[in-house]
C-alpha positions in Angstrom: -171.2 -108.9 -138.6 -173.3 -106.3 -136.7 -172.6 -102.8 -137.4 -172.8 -99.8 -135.2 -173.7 -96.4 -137.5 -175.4 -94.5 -134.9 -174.8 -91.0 -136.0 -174.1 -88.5 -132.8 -174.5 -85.0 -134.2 -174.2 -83.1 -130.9 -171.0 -81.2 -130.3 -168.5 -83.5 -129.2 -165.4 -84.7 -128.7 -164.7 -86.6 -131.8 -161.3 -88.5 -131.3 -162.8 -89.6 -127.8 -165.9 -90.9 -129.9 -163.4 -93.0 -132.4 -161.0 -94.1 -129.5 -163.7 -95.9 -127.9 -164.5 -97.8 -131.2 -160.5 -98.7 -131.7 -161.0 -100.1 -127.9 -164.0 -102.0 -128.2 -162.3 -103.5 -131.3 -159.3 -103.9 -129.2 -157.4 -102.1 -132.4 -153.9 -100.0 -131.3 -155.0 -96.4 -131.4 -151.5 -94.4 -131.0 -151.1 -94.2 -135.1 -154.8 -93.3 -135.7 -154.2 -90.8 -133.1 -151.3 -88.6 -135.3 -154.2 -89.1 -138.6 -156.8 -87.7 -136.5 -154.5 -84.9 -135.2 -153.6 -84.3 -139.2 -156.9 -84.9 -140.5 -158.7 -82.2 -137.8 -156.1 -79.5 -138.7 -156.0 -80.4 -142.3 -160.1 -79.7 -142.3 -160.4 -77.0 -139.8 -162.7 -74.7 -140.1 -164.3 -76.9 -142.9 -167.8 -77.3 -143.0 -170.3 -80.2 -144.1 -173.8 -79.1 -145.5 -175.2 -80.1 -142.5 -173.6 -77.5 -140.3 -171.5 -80.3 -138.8 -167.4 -79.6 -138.3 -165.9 -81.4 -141.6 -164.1 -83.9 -139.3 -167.3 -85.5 -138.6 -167.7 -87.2 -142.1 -164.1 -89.1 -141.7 -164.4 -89.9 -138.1 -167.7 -91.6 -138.7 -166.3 -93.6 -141.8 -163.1 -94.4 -139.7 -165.5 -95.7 -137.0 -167.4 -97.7 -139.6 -163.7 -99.5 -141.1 -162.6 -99.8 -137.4 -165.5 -102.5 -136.9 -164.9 -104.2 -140.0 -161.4 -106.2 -138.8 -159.5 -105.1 -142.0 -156.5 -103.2 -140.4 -155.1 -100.4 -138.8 -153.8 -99.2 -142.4 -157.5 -99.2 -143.2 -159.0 -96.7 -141.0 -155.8 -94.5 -140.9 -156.8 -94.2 -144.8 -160.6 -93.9 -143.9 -159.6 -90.8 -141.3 -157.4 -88.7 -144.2 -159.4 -90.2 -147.3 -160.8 -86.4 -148.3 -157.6 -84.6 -147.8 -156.4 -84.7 -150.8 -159.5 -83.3 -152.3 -160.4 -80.8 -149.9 -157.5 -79.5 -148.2 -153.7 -78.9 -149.1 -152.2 -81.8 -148.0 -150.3 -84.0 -151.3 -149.7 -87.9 -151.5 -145.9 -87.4 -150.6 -147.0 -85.5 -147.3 -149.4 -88.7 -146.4 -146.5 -91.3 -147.8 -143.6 -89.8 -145.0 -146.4 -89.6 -142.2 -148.1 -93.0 -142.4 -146.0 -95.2 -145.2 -146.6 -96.2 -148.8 -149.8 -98.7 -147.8 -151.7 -95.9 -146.2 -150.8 -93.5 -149.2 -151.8 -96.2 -152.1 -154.9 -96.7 -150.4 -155.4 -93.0 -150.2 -154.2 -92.6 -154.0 -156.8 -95.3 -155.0 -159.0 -93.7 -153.4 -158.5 -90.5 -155.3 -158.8 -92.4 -158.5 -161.9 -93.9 -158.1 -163.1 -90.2 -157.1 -162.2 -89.0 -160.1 -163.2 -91.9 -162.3 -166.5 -91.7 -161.4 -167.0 -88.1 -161.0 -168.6 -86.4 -164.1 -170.0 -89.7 -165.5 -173.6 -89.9 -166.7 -174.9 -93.3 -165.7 -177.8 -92.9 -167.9 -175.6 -92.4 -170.2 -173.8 -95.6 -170.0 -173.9 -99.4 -169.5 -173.7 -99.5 -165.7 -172.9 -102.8 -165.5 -169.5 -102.2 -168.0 -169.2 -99.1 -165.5 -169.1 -101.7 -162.3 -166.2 -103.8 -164.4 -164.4 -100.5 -165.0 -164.6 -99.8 -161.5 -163.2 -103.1 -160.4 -160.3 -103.0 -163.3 -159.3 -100.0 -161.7 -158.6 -100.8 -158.5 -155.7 -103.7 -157.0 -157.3 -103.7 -153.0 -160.4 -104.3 -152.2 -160.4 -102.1 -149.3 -159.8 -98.8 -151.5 -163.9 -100.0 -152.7 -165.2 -100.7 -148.8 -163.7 -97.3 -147.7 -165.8 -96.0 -150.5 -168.4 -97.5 -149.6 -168.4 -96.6 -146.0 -167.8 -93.0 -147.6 -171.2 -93.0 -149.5 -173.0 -95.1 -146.8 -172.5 -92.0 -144.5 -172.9 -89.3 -147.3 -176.2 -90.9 -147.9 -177.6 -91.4 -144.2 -176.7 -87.4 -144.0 -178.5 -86.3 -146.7 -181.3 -84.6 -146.1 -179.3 -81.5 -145.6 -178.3 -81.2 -149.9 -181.2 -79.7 -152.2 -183.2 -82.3 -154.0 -181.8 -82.8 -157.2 -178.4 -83.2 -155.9 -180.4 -86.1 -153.2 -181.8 -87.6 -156.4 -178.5 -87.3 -158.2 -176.9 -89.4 -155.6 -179.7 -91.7 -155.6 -179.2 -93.1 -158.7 -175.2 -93.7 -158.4 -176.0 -95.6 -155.1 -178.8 -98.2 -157.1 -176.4 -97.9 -160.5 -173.0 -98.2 -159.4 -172.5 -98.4 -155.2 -174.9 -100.9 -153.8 -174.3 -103.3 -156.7 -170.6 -103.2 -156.0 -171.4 -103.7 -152.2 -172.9 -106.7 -153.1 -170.0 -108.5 -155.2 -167.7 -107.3 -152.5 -170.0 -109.5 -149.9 -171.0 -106.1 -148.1 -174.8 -107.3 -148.4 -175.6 -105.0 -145.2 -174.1 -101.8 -147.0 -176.0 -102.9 -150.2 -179.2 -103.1 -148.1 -178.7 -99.9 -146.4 -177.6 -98.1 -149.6 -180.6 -99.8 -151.6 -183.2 -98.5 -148.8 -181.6 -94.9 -148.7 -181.3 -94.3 -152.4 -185.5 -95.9 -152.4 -186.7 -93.4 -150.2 -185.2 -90.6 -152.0 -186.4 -91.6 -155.7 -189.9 -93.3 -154.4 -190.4 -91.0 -151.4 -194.4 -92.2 -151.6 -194.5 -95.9 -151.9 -191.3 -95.5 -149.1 -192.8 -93.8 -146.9 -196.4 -96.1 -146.9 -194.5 -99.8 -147.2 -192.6 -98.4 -144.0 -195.5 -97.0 -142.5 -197.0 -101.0 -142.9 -194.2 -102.7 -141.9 -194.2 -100.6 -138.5 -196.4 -102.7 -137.2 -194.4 -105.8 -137.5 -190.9 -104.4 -137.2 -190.5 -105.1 -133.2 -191.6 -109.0 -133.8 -189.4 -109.5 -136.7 -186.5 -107.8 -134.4 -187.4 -110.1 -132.4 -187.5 -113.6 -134.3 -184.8 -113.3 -136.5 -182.0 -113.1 -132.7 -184.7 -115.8 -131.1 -185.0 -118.2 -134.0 -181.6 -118.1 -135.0 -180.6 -119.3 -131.1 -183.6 -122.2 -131.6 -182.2 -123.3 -133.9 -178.6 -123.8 -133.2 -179.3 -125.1 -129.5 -182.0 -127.9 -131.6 -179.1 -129.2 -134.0 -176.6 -128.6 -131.4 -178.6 -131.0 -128.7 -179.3 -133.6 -132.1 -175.4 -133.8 -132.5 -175.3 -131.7 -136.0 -172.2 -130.4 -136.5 -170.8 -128.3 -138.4 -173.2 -125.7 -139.8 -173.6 -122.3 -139.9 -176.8 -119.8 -139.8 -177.0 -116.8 -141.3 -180.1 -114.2 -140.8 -181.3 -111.1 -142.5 -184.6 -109.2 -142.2 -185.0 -108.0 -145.6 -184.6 -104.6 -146.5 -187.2 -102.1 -147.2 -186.4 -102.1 -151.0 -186.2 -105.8 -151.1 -189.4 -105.9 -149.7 -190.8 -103.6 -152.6 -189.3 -105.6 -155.1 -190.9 -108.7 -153.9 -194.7 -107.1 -153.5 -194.1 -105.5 -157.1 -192.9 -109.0 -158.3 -195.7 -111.1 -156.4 -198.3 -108.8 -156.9 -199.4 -109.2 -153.5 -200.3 -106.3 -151.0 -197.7 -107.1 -148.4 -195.3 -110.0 -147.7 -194.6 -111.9 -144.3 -191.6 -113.7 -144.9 -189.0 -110.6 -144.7 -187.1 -112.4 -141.6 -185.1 -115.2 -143.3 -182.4 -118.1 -141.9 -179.6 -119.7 -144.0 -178.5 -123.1 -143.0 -175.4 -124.3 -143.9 -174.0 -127.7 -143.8 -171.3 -129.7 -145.1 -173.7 -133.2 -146.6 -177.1 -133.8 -148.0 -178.1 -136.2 -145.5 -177.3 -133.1 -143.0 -179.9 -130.9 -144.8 -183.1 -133.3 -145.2 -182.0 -134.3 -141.3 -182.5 -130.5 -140.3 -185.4 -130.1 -142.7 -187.1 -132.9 -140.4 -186.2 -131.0 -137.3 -187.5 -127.6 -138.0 -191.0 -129.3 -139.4 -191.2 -131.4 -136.5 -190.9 -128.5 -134.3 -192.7 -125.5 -136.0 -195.7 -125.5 -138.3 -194.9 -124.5 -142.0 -196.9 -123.8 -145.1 -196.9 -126.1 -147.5 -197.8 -124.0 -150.2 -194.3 -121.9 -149.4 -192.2 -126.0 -149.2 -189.5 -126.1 -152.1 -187.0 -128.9 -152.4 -184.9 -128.1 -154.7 -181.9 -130.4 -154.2 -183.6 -133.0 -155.2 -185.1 -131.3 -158.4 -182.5 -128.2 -158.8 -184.0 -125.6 -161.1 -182.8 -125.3 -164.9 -180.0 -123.4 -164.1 -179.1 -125.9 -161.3 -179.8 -123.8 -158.4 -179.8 -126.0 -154.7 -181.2 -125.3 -151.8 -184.2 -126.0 -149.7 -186.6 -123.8 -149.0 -189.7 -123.7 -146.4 -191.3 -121.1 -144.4 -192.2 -121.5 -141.0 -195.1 -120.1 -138.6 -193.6 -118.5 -136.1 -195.1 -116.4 -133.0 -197.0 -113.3 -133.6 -197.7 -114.1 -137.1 -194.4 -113.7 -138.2 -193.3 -116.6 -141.0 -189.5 -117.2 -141.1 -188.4 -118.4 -144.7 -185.4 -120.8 -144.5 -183.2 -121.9 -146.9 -181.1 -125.7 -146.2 -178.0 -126.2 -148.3 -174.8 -127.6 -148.4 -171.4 -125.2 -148.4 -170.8 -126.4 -151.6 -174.2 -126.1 -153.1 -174.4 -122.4 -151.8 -170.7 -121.4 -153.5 -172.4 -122.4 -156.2 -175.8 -120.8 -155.8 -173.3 -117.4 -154.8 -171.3 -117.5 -157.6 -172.6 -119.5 -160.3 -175.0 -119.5 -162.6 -177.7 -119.6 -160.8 -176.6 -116.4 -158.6 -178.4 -112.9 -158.8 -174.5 -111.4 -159.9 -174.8 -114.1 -162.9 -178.3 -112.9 -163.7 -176.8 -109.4 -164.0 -174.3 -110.2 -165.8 -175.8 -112.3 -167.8 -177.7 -109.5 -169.6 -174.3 -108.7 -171.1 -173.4 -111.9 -172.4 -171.7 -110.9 -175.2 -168.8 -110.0 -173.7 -168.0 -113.1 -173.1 -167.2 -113.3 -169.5 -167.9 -115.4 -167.0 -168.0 -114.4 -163.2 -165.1 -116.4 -161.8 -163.5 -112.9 -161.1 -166.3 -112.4 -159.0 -165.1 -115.0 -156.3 -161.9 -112.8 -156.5 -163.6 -109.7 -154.5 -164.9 -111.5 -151.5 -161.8 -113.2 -151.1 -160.9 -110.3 -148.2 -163.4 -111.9 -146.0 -161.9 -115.8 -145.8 -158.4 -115.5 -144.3 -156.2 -118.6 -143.5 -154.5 -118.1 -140.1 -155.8 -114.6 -139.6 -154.2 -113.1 -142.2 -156.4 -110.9 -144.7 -155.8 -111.1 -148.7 -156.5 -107.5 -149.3 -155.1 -107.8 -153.2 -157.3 -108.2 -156.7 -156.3 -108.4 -159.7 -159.6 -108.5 -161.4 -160.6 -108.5 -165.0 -156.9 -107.4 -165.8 -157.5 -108.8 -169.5 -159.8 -106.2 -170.4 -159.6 -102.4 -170.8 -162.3 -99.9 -170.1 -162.4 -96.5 -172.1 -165.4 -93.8 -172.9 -167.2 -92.3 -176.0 -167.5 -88.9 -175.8 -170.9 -89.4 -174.4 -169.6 -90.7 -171.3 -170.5 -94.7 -172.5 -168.5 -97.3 -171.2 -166.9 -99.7 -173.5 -164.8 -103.0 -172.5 -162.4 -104.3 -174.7 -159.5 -106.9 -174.9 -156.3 -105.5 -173.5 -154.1 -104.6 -176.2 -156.9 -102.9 -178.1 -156.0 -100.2 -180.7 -158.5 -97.2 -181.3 -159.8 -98.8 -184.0 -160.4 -101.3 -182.8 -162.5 -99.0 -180.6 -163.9 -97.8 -184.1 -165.5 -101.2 -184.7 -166.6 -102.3 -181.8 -168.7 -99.0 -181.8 -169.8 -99.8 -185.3 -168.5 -101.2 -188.8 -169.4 -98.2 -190.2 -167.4 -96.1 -188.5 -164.1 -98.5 -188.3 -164.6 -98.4 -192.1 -164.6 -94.9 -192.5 -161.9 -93.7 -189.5 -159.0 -92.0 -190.9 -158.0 -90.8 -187.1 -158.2 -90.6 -183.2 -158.5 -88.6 -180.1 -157.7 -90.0 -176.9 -158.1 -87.9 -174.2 -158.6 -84.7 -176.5 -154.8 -85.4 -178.1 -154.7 -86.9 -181.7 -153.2 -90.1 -182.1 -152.8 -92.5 -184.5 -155.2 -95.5 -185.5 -152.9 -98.1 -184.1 -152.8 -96.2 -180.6 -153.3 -98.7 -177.8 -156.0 -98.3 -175.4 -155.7 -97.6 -171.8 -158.9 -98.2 -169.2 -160.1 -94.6 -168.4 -159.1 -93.5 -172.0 -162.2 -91.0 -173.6 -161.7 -92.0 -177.0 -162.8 -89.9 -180.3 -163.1 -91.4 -184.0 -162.5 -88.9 -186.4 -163.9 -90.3 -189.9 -164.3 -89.6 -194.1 -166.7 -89.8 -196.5 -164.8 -93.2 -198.1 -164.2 -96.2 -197.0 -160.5 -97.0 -195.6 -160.8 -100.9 -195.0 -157.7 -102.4 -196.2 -155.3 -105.5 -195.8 -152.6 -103.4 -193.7 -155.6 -102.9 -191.3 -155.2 -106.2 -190.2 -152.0 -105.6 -188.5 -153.7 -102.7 -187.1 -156.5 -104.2 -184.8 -156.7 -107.0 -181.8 -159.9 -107.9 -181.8 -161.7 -111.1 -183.6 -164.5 -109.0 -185.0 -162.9 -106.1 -186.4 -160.1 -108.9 -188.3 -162.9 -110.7 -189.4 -164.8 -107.7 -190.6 -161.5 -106.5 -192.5 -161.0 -109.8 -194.0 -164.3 -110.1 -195.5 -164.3 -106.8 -196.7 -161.0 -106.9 -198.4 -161.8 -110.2 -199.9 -164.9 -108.2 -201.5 -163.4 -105.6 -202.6 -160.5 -108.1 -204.7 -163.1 -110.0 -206.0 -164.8 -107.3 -207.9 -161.4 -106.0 -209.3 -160.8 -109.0 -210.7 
């Protein structure tokens, strides 16, 4: 999918600029027209940091979710997503004038904004944050509209003072290009990652672009003119069935890699994905692309053959192209890259695998990118993701994930043992409550506590959780022993 986020900030006529997106993406515009026409009065006279007319910042995100094929409801939402926030326009106004789809998309919307609002991520497990997020939320396009949302804040930034830049900078790398990746955005992710680089490494930004200036045009180039080599060479050798993908990697990416390497620049940025449906396929196309273009053998990986420990498939090999440009390529089967995606062996497994504790796996990742695979042209828009869980806050704004059903103390001792031994009561959300109070996701949650220890057998009927039962058990056990 390629993207158009050209960003025209001369004065304009704005509903002429998004009318000719709805017609290139051959989208009915006569709806979209009545939300622009309530979305320009609803923000007259509003303006953005930039100097720009308010109704600049939804237009271009309404352009963005025109392009994306994910329905008319979608950019209506996109085009009156702030109204809410900034003007006086209320739910029931948006649910008579475009229907209850447009206004639960809008509501979600709202909640996410205030859900994340206010919250320290350096005050928090981000990656809990992500999952509270995505618990939060039953359509995935609520998450791309936000997306597109920040996307656009970000590539208008330069008009906010600094901290605020840096501020933003470290939701996008914490909470916003993560999520665009388990959502399959990997374009926005790249984007969002590159922004957010050059705002909190502005130096080693500014000279890894300055470098890769003088290679850009070429790699521009290669990745469209490889790509087209390559399917007219398996097409004319009768292999069917595949598909290529191609990315030049990102500027951030790019970092990562030189940082990781410890090399002073790296070549291989434009890379090819070849999918096929059969092994045989693979090593047949792996012949064809050697036979046709020199490689380095130094950069040759087969690791079908000899998967790596935690069974990761794929062939790899990097290939001299023209202009010194290499081209890495990566062979696999559908099956094998599923697996490579979404398994163990997948960067979103490697993330979460740093909280392995909680016991998940990342099946309900599959779940979020289920939007873009549609059977007869019809779009699953609905998750239901990680629904046996809740998500609530300390005081300090840290995010804790607990079974559904959780009381608040079982809060208590999943924060510590300590305090679940010595709670005597709870706030949630500033009210008191009792100990046996179940938990809802979003709750902020407060353990009030004495001097002596309260663990006793009625506790048990008290909390959900294995630990805290186990915990209580043991400790009532103890404490009968030594009275007898």
């Amino acid at each position: 999918m390629i993207l158009d986020l050209s960003l025209n900030q001369l004065n304009h006529d704005y509903w002429e600029e998004l009318k000719g997106v709805l017609e290139k993406n051959k989208i009915e515009s006569e709806k979209i027209k009545i939300a622009f026409d309530f979305a320009y009065k609803a923000h007259e006279g509003q303006i953005r940091e930039s100097g720009e007319p308010y109704i600049s910042h939804p237009v271009w995100v309404a352009k963005l979710i025109a392009q994306m094929e994910i329905g008319q409801e979608a950019v209506i939402a996109a085009l009156i997503h702030d109204c809410l926030k900034k003007t006086s326009a209320t739910i029931e106004e948006i649910d008579e004038k475009f229907g209850d789809e447009v206004a639960l998309l809008v509501s979600g919307l709202g909640e996410v904004q205030n859900k994340t609002t206010g919250k320290n991520i350096d005050n928090t497990n981000v990656e809990i944050f992500r999952r509270f997020l995505f618990s939060s939320v039953d359509d995935v396009r609520i998450l791309i509209i936000r997306l597109a949302d920040k996307l656009h804040n970000g590539l208008t930034i330069d008009s906010l003072p600094k901290e605020k830049q840096i501020e933003y900078a470290k939701r996008v790398m914490g909470i916003y290009a993560p999520i665009a990746e388990y959502v399959g955005l990997h374009y926005f992710k790249k984007r969002l990652d590159d922004i957010a680089f050059r705002i909190l490494y502005p130096k080693e930004a500014a000279e890894l672009s300055e470098e890769l200036k003088k290679q850009e045009k070429d790699e521009i180039k290669a990745v469209t003119l490889v790509k087209t080599e390559i399917e007219e060479m398996l097409k004319i050798n009768n292999i069917n069935n595949f598909e290529i993908q191609s990315r030049i990697k990102s500027l951030y990416s790019t970092y990562l890699k030189i940082k990781r390497k410890k090399v002073d620049k790296i070549g291989d940025r434009v890379g090819i994905r070849i999918l096929t449906d059969t092994v045989s396929s693979c090593y047949t196309i792996l012949g064809l692309l050697h036979a046709r273009y020199k490689y380095l053998p130094d950069e040759f990986d087969d690791y079908i053959s000899i998967p790596k420990s935690n069974g990761y498939r794929s062939i790899q090999t990097t290939l001299n192209w023209k202009n010194k440009i290499t081209v890495e390529v990566q062979i696999r089967t559908r099956q094998m890259h599923e697996f490579n995606e979404f398994g163990p062996a997948s960067h979103i497994a490697y993330k979460l695998g740093k909280n392995s504790e909680s016991g998940l796996g990342i099946d309900w990742v599959k779940d979020l990118v289920k939007w873009q695979k549609s059977d007869n042209n019809v779009n699953n828009y609905k998750i239901k993701v990680l629904s046996r869980y809740v998500y609530v806050f300390t005081p300090k704004g840290d995010t804790i994930q607990l079974p559904k059903g959780s009381t608040a103390l079982d809060f208590a001792y999943r924060i510590h043992t300590d305090l679940g031994d010595h709670c005597h009561g709870a706030k949630i959300n500033n009210k008191m409550v009792r100990i046996d109070q179940k938990l809802n996701s979003g709750d902020v949650v407060e353990i009030l506590t004495t001097k002596n220890k309260n663990v006793c057998k009625n506790w048990l009927d008290i909390v959900t959780t294995s630990f805290a039962k186990e915990h209580i058990r043991k400790m009532t056990s103890e404490s009968e022993r030594f009275a007898d």
